[in-house]
N, C-alpha and C positions, 0 to 999 in steps of 0.2 A: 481798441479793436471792437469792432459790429459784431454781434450775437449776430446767429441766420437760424431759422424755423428746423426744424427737426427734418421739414420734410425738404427742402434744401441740401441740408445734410445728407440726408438717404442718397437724393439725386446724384450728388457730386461724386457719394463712396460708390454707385451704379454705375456710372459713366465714364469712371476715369480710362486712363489709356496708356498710361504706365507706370510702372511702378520705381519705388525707392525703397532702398535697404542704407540703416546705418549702424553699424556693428562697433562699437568702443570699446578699447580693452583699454586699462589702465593698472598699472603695477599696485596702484591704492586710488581708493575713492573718498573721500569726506575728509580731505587734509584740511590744517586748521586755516588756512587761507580760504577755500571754498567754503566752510560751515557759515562764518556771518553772507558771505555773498548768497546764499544758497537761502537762508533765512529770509533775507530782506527781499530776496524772490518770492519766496512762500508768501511774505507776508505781504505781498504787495505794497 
C-alpha cells in the first residue's frame, strides 16, 4: 500500500461525500483463534 502526503489526507477527509458506519458486536473478542491471527497482523 502507497503512503499519500498529509495534505492529500486533509483533502480526501474535506471532500468526501458520504459516509460509513461499522458497528461490531460480538458475544467475546480475542478468542484463542483470533490472538495468533491478530498478532501476525500487528506484526506485519
Amino acid at each position: 500500500m502507497e503512503s499519500i502526503s498529509e495534505e492529500a489526507r486533509d483533502q480526501l477527509l474535506t471532500t468526501f461525500q458520504h459516509e460509513a458506519v461499522h458497528l461490531e458486536m460480538r458475544d467475546v473478542y480475542a478468542t484463542e483463534i483470533e490472538k495468533t491471527r491478530f498478532h501476525t497482523w500487528l506484526t506485519g
